[in-house]
C-alpha positions as CSV (number, residue, x, y, z in Angstrom):
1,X,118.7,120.2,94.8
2,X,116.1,120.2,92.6
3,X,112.8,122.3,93.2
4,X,109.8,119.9,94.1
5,X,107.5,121.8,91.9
6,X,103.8,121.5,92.1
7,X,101.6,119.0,93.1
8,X,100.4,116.4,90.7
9,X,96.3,117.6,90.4
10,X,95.1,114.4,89.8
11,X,93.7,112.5,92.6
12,X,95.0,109.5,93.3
13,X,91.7,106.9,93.4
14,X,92.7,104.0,91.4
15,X,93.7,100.5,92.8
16,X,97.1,100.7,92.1
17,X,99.8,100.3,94.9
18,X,102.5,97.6,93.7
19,X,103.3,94.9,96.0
20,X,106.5,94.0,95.5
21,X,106.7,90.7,98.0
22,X,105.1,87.3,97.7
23,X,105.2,85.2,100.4
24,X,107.1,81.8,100.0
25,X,108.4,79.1,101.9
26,X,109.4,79.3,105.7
27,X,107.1,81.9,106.4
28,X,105.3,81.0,109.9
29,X,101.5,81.4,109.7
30,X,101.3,85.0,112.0
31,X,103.3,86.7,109.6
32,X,101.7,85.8,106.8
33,X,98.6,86.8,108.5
34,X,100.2,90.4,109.1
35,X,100.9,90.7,105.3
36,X,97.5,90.5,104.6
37,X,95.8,93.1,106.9
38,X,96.3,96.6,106.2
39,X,96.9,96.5,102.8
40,X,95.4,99.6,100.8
41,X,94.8,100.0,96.9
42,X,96.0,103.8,96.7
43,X,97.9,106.9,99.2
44,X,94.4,108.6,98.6
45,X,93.7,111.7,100.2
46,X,97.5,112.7,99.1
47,X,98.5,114.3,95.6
48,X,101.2,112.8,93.8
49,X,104.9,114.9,94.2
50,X,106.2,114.4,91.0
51,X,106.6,117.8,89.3
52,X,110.4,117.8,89.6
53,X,113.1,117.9,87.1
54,X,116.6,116.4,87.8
55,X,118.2,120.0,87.4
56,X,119.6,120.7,90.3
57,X,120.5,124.5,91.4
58,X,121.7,125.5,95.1
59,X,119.1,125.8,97.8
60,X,118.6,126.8,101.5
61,X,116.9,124.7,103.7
62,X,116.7,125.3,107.6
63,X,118.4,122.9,109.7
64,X,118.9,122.2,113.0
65,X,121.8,121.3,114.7
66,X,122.8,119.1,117.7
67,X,125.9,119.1,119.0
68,X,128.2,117.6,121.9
69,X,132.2,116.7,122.3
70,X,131.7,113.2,121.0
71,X,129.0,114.0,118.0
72,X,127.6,116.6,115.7
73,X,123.9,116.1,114.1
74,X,122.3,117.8,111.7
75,X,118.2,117.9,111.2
76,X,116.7,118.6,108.0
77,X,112.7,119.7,109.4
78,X,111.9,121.0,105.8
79,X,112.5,117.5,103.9
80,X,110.5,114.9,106.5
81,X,112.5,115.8,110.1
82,X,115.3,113.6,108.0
83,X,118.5,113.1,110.3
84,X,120.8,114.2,107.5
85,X,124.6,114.1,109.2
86,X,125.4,111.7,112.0
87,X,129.2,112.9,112.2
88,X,131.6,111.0,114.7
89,X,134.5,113.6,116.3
90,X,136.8,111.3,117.4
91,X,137.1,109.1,114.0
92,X,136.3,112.2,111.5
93,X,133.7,109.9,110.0
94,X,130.0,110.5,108.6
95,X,128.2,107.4,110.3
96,X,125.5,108.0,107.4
97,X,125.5,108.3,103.7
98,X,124.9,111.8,102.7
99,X,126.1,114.3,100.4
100,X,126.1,118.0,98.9
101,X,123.1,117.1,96.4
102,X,120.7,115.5,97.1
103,X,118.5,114.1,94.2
104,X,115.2,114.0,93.5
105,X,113.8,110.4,92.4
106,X,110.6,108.7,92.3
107,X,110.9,106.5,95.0
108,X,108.1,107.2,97.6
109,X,104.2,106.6,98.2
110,X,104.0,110.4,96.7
111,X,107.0,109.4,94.2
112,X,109.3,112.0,95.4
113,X,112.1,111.0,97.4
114,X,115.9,111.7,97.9
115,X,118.9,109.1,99.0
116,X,120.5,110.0,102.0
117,X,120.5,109.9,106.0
118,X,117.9,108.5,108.3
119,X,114.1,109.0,107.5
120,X,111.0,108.1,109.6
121,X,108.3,106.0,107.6
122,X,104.7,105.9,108.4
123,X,101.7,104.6,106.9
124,X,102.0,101.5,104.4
125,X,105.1,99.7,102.8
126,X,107.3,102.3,101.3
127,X,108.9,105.7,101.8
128,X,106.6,107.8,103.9
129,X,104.2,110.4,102.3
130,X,105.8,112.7,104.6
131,X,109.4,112.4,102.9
132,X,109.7,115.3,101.4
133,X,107.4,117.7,103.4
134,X,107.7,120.3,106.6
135,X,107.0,119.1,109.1
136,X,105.8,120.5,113.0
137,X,109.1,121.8,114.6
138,X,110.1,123.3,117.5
139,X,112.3,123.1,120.8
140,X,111.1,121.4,123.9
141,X,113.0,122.5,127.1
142,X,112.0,120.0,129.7
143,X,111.9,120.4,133.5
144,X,114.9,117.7,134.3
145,X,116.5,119.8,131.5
146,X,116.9,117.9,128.6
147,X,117.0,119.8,125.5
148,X,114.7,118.0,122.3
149,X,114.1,118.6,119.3
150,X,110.9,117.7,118.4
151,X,109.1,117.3,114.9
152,X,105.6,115.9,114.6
153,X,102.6,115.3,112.0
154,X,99.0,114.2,111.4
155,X,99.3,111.1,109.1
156,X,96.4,111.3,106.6
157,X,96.9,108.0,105.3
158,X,96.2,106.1,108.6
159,X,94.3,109.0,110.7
160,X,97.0,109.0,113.4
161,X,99.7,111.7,114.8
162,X,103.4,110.4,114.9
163,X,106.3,112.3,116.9
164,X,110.0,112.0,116.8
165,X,112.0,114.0,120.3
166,X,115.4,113.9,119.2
167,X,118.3,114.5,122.0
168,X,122.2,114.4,122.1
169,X,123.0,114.6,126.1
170,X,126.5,116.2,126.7
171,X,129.2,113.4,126.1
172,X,126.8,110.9,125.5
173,X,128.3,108.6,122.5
174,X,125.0,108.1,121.4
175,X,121.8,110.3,120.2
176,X,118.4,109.8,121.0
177,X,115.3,109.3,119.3
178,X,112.1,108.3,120.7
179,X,109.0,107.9,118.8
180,X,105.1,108.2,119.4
181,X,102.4,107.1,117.4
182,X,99.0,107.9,118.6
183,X,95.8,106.4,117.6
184,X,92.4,108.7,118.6
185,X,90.3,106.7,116.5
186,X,87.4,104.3,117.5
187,X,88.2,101.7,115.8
188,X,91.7,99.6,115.4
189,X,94.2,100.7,112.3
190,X,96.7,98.9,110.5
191,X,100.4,100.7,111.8
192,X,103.4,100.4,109.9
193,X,106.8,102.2,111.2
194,X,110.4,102.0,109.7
195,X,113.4,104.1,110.4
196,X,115.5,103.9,107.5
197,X,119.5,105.1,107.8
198,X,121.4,105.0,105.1
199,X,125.0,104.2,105.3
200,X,128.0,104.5,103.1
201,X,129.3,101.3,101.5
202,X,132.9,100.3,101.1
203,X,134.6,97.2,99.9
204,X,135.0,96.3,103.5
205,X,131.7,97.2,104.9
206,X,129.6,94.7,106.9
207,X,126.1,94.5,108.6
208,X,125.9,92.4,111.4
209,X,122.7,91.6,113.5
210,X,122.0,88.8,116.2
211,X,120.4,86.3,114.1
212,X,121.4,83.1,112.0
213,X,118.6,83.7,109.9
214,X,116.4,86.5,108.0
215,X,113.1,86.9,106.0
216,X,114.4,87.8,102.4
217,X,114.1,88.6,99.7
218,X,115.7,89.5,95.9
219,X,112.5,91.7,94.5
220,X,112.1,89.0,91.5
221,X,111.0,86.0,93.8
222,X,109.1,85.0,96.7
223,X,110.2,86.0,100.4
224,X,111.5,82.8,102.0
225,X,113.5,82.0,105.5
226,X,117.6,82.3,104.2
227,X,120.9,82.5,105.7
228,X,122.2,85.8,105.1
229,X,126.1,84.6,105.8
230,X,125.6,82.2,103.5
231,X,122.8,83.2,100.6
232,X,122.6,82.2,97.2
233,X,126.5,80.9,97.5
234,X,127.8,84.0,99.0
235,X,127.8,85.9,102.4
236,X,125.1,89.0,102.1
237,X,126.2,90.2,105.0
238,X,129.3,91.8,103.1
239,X,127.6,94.6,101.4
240,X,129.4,94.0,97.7
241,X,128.5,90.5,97.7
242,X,125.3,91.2,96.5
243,X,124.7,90.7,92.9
244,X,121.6,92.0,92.7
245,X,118.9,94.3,95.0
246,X,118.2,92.2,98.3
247,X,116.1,92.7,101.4
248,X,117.1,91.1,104.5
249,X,114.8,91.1,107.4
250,X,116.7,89.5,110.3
251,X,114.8,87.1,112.8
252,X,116.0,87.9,115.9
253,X,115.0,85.8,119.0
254,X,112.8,87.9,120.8
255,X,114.8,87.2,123.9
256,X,118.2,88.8,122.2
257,X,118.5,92.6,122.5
258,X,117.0,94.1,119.2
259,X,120.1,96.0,117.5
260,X,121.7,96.3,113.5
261,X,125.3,97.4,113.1
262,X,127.2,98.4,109.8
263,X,131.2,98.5,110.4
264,X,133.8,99.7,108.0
265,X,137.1,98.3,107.8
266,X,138.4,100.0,111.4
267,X,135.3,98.7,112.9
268,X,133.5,102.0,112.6
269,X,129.8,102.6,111.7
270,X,126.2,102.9,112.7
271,X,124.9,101.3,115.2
272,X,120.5,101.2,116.1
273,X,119.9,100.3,118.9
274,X,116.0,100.2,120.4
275,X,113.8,99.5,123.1
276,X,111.7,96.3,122.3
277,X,109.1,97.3,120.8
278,X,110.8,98.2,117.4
279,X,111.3,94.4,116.4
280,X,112.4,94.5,112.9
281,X,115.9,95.2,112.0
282,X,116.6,94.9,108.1
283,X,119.6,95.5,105.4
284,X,118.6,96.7,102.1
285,X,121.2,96.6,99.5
286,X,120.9,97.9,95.4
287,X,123.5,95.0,94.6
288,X,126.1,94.9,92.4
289,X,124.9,94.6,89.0
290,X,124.5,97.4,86.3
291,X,121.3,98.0,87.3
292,X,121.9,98.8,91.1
293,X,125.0,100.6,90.4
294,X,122.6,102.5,88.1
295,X,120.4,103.0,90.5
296,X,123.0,104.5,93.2
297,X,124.1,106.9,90.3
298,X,120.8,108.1,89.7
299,X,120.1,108.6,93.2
300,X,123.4,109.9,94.7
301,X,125.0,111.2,91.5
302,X,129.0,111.4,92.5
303,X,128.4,110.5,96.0
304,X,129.7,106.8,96.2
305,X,127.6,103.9,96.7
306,X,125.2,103.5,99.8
307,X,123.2,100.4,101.6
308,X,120.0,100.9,104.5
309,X,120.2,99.1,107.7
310,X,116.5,99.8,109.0
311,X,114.5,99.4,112.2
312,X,110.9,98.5,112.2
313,X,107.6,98.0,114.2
314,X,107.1,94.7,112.7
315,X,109.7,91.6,111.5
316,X,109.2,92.6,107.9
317,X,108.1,95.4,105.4
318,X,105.3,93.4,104.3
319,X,103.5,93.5,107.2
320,X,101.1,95.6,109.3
321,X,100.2,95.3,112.8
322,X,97.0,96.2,114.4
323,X,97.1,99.6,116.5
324,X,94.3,99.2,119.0
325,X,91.5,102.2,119.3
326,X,93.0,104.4,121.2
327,X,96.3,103.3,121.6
328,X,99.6,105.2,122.2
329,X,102.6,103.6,121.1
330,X,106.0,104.7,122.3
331,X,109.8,103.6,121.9
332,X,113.3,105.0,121.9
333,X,115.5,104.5,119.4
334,X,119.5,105.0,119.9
335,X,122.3,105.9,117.0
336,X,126.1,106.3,117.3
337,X,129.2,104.4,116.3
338,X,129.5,101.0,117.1
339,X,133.2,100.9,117.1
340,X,134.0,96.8,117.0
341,X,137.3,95.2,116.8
342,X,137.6,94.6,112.5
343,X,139.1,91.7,113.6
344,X,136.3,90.0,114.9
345,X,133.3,91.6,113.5
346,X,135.3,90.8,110.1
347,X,136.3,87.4,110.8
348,X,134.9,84.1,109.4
349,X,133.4,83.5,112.7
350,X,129.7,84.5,112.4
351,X,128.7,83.7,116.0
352,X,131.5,85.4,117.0
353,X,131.5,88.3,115.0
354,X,127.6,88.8,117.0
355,X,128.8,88.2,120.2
356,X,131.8,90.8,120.4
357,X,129.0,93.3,118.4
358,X,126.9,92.8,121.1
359,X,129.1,93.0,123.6
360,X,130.6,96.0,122.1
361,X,127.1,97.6,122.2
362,X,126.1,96.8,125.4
363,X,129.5,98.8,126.4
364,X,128.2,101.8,124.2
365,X,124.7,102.3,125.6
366,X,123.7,98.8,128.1
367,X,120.4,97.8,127.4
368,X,118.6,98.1,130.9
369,X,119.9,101.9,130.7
370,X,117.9,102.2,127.5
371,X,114.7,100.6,128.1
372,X,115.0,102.4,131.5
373,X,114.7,105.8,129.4
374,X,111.1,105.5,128.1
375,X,108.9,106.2,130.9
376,X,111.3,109.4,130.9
377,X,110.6,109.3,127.1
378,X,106.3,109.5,127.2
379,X,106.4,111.4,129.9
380,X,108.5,114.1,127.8
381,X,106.4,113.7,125.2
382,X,103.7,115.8,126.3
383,X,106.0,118.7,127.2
384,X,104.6,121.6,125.8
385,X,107.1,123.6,123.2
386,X,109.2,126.1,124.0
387,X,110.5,127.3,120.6
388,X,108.4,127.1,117.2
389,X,110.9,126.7,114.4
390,X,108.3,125.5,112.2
391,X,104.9,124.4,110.8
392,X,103.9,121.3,109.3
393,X,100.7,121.3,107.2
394,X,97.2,122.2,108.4
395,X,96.0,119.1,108.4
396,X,96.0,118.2,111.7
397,X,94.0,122.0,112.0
398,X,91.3,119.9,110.1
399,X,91.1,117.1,111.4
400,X,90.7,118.6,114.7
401,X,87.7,120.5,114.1
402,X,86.4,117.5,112.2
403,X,86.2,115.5,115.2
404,X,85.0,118.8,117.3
405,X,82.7,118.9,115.1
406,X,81.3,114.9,115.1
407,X,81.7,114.3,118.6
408,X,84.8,112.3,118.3
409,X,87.8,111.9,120.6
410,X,91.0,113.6,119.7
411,X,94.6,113.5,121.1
412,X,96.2,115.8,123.9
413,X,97.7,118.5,121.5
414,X,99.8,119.7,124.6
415,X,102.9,118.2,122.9
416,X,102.3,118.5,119.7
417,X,99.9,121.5,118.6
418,X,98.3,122.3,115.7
419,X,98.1,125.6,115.0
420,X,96.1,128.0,112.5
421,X,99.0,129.3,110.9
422,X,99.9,126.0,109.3
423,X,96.2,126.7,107.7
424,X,96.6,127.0,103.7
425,X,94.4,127.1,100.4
426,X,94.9,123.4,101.2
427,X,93.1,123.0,104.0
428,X,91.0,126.6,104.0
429,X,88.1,125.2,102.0
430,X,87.5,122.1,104.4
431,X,87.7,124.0,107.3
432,X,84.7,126.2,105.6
433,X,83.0,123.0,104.9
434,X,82.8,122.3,108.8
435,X,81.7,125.7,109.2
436,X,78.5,125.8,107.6
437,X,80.1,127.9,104.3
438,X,79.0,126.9,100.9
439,X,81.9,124.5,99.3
440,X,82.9,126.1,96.5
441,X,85.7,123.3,95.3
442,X,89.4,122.8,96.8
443,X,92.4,121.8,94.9
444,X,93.3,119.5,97.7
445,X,91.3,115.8,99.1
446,X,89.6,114.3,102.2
447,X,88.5,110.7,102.8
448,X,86.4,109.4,104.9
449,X,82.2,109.3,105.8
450,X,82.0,112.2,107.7
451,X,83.6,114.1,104.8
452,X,80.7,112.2,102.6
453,X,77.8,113.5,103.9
454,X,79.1,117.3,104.4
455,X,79.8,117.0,100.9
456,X,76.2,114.8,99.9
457,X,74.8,118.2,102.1
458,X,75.9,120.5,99.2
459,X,74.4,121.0,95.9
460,X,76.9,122.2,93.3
461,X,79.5,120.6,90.8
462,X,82.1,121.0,92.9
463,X,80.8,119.5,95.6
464,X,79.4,116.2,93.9
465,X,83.0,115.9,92.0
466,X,84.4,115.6,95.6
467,X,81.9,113.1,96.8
468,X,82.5,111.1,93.5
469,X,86.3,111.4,94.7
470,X,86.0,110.0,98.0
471,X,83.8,107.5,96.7
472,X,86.0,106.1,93.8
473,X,89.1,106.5,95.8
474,X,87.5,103.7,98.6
475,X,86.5,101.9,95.2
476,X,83.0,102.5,95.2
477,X,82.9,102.2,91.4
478,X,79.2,102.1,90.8
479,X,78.4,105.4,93.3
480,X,81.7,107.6,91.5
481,X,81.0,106.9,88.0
482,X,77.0,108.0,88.3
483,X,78.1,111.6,90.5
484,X,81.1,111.7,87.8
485,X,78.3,111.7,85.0
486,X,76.5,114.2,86.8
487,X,79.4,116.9,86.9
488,X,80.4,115.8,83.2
489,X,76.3,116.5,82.0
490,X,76.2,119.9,84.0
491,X,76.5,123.3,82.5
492,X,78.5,125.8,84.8
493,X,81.6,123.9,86.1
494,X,85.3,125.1,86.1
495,X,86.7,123.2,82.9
496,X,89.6,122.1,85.3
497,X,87.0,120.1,87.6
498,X,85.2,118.8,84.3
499,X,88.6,117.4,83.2
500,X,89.1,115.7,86.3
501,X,85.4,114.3,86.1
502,X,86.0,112.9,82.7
503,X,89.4,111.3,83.6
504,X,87.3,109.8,87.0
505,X,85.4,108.6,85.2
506,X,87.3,106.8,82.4
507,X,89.5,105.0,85.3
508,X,86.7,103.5,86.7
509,X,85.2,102.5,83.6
510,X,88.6,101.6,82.5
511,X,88.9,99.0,86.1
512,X,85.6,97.8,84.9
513,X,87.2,96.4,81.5
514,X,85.4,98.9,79.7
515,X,88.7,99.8,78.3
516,X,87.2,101.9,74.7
517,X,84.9,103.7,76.8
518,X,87.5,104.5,79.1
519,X,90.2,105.9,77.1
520,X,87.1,107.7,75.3
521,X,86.8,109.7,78.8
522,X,90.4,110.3,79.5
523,X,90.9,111.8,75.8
524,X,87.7,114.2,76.9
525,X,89.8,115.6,80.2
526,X,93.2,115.8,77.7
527,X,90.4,117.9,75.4
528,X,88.8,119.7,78.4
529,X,92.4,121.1,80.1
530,X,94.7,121.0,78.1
531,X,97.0,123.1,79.8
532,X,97.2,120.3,82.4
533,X,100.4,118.1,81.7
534,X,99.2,115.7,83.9
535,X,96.0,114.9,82.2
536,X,98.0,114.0,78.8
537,X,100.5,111.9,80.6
538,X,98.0,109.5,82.0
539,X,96.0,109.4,78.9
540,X,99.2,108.8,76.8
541,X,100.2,106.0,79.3
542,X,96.8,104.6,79.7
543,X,96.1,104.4,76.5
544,X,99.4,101.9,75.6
545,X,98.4,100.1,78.3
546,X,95.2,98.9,77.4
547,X,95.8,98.5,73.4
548,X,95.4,101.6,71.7
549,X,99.1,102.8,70.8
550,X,97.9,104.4,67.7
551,X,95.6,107.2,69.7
552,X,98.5,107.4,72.3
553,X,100.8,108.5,69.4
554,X,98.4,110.9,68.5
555,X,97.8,112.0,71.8
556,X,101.9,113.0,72.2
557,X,102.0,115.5,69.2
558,X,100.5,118.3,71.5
559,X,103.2,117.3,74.4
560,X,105.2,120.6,76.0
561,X,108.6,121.1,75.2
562,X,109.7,122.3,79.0
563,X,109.0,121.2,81.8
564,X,109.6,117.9,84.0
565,X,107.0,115.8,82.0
566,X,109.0,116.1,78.8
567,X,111.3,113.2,79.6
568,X,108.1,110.8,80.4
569,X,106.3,112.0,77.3
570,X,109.1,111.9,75.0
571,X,109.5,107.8,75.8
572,X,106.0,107.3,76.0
573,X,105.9,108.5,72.3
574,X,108.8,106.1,71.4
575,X,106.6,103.1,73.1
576,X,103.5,104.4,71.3
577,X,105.8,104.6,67.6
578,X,107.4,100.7,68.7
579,X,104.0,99.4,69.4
580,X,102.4,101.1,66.0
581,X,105.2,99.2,64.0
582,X,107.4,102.3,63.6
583,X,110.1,100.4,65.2
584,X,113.3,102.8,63.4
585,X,111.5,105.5,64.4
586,X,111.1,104.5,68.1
587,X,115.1,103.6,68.1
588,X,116.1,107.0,67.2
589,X,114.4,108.4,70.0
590,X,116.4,106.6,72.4
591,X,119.9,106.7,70.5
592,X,119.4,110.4,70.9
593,X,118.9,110.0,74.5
594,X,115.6,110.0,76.8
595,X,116.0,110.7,80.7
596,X,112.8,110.5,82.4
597,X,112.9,112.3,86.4
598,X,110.3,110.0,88.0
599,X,111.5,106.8,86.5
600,X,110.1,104.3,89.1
601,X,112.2,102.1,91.1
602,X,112.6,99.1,89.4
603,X,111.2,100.0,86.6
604,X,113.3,99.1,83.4
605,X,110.7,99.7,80.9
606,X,113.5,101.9,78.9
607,X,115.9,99.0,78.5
608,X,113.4,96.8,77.3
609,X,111.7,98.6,74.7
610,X,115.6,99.0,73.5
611,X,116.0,95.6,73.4
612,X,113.0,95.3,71.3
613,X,113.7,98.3,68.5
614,X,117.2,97.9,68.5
615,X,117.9,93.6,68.7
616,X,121.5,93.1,68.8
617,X,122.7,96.0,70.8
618,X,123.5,96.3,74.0
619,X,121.7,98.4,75.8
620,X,123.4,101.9,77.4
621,X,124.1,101.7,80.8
622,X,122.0,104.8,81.2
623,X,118.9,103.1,80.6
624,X,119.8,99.7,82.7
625,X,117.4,100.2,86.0
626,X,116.9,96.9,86.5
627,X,117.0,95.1,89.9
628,X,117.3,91.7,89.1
């Protein structure tokens, strides 16, 4: 696996979050409704994880394992709490995709990302910013005797604390996973929570879920009401019937038991099952066109192809619901091998294909015997640890004292604590802040008023940079460029933090449509720190973007050699060369090959500029990363 490397510096305060869904046709009014609350321009307070390379090398990485006679299950706390083996004894099968390497690709709401397992998602539409960090772990020995392991975070994004107490009881066919979110805020917050497994995909591999219809949707058009079994002239519910990347979001009856099932060829697969709460149940698939199978290659090179069957808070991925002040939300989730009859759950016979599944499920874990578990469930979840295996970040350290601090309510930590060794150079400065200690700059962010008027308190560069950053990040154009100008006109300030003012201020003069003025500024933080990839990057990018290719060419002749921006760089220079009318010179970039490590899902810039300087050919099926 690839090293993550270090954090992307820049802060992330411009309005750029892509929505990927439009809602069509057949779409009832409520859920529509849900897809427009909650929705936010930017990740801000996290930094972007995209200093990794695609050069893998051997690593260790503490896991935990749970085992009984019937299943073995392996926890990855260091990468997200990721479930990374689900393996069945009796069948000798893995009941989710994994393998030996996992690959680092820009994927999530902090880019970095790997394919592979099941994942817990928190916060907007997307792959958690948690993916690919620690997080709180330890071993929770309760009185009754159950034996959990439990993993837990403060979400920045939404200002709440999730958990995830994981148990595989002795012979039980199934393991356990039950799931609190906790709101201590005064005020309501837009929730969003998926559990995404990813599962191996054969020839013969089918989802099944109790509904006729779904909420779909092929990432090119709108999402409209379809029929997975029979879509677009084919049944999606056979995972290689898909030409193309597809979303289904199944609309189960909210009287049916709430489960998703993907079955092999012997019937075998992963089953998730829930209590009701979790409504949504989906199937993701890449499809079967160059691009997908691109896609899969990229992501899980030499590993076989791989689909998601997901559960989720609400019906769809474009939605947020709204957590109530205070609220505690709780539910259990289920996995293990649903084990149908591939005669039936393969059959032409939709309806009856369901009915054995759920049948055959109700036989594996029956559902009164599930939803009878989570009183045991939030009860359990305040069961102090018994083990620390390890720390998360020392966020939740901060926000703790914040609210100490303010007056404001907080949750019971006796579950789930935060504890000052998870405190780094991170958090170290904030914490300062709250202490009465003059702020002397952090390479880290914080959002939010309180935050604003510690910082409007102080009187030094640093501090007004900050405050400009909070301000711009909530879009508070006006307010961030004037403190931006102020750190920009002052004397003694760290020429990293006057880089960073420069490029502030050229992205909000630059979402203004002051675009000359704009690139002006971001060509003054390339100037000001150089030695900062990231700086030239966006200014390269930025630049193309809003009509001046000639300055973005110029711009590249001071690009590194090494380092995990080179494949970017070196494609953003054939862009600037194609758009400059240096069109043979742009082409022999490519032909000599250009690989870029945080290529963005779906993005398939690279075939199309090689459509454009080389007409006539086709283009290489390593640069076809399209999903339509």
């Amino acid at each position: 696996m690839a090293e993550l490397g270090p954090l992307n510096p820049l802060p992330v305060v411009a309005a750029e979050l892509d929505q990927p869904y439009t809602v069509g046709e057949g779409v009832p009014e409520d859920l529509q409704a849900s897809a427009r609350y909650g929705v936010v321009p930017n990740v801000y307070p996290y930094l972007m994880q995209d200093g990794y390379s695609r050069d893998a090398a051997p690593k260790e990485l503490p896991a935990v394992v749970l085992e009984n006679s019937k299943l073995k299950v392996t926890i990855i706390p260091a990468l997200g709490g990721r479930i990374w083996e689900l393996f069945h004894k009796a069948t000798g099968k893995q009941l989710l995709h994994t393998h030996d390497a996992p690959q680092l690709a820009n994927i999530a709401l902090r880019k970095a990302w790997f394919a592979g397992g099941l994942e817990w998602n928190i916060g907007t539409r997307g792959h958690s910013p948690t993916s690919c960090d620690p997080l709180h772990t330890a071993i929770v020995h309760t009185p009754d005797g159950k034996h959990i392991l439990r993993v837990w975070e403060y979400e920045r994004l939404r200002e709440v604390v999730f958990q995830v107490d994981m148990w595989l009881p002795a012979d039980s066919d199934v393991l356990f996973a039950a799931v609190r979110l906790r709101n201590p805020n005064e005020h309501d917050v837009p929730m969003y929570w998926w559990s995404n497994a990813a599962i191996p995909e054969t020839d013969r591999t089918r989802v099944i879920a109790p509904a006729d219809e779904a909420f779909g949707s092929d990432y090119a058009t709108d999402i409209t009401r379809v029929r997975p079994t029979d879509h677009e002239g084919y049944d999606g519910t056979w995972l290689v019937n898909s030409p193309h990347a597809a979303d289904f979001f199944f609309d189960i009856d909210p009287s049916e038991r709430r489960w998703v099932a993907a079955v092999d060829d012997d019937g075998d697969g992963l089953a998730m099952l829930s209590t009701g709460l979790l409504r949504g149940k989906k199937l993701f698939v890449w499809g079967q066109g160059q691009g997908g199978k691109r896609w899969q290659e990229w992501l899980s090179p030499g590993a076989g192809p791989y689909a998601e069957i997901q559960a989720g808070l609400a019906q769809t991925q474009f939605e947020h619901l709204v957590m109530p002040a205070g609220a505690e939300w709780a539910w259990v989730e289920a996995y293990g091998n649903g084990h149908l009859d591939p005669k039936t759950s393969h059959g032409s016979d939709w309806d009856a294909a369901v009915a054995h599944a759920g049948e055959r499920l109700e036989q594996l874990l029956p559902h009164e015997e599930l939803e009878a578990m989570l009183p045991a469930a939030i009860n359990d979840a305040d069961v102090p640890p018994s083990k620390m295996l390890l720390h998360g970040s020392g966020w939740g350290v901060v926000e703790r004292a914040r609210r100490l601090k303010t007056g404001k309510g907080w949750v019971d930590e006796s579950g789930t604590p935060f504890v000052d060794e998870s405190v780094t150079a991170e958090q170290e400065p904030w914490l300062g802040l709250l202490h009465g200690t003059t702020f002397d700059g952090a390479p880290s962010f914080v959002a939010g008023a309180d935050w604003e008027e510690l910082l409007a308190g102080q009187d030094s560069p640093e501090a007004t940079f900050h405050l400009a950053t909070v301000m711009h990040a909530r879009q508070d154009l006006a307010g961030a460029k004037a403190l931006y100008r102020e750190v920009v006109a002052a004397g003694d300030v760290r020429p990293l933090t006057k880089a960073l003012a420069h490029r502030g201020l050229g992205l909000a003069l630059l979402a203004e449509g002051q675009d000359a003025d704009g690139l002006v500024e971001l060509r003054n933080g390339v100037e000001t720190d150089p030695s900062t990839t990231a700086f030239l990057t966006e200014a390269v990018t930025l630049s193309i973007r809003h009509g001046d290719p000639a300055k973005a060419l110029e711009l590249t002749d001071s690009a590194p050699k090494e380092g995990a921006a080179v494949g970017r760089l070196t494609f953003l220079r054939a862009l600037a060369l194609a758009r400059t009318g240096k069109a043979t010179e742009a082409a022999a970039i490519l032909r000599e090959g250009v690989e870029i490590p945080d290529l963005r899902e779906g993005e398939d810039a690279i075939a199309a500029l090689w459509e454009e300087v080389c007409p006539g050919e086709p283009v290489p099926a390593a640069y076809q990363f399209g999903m339509h």
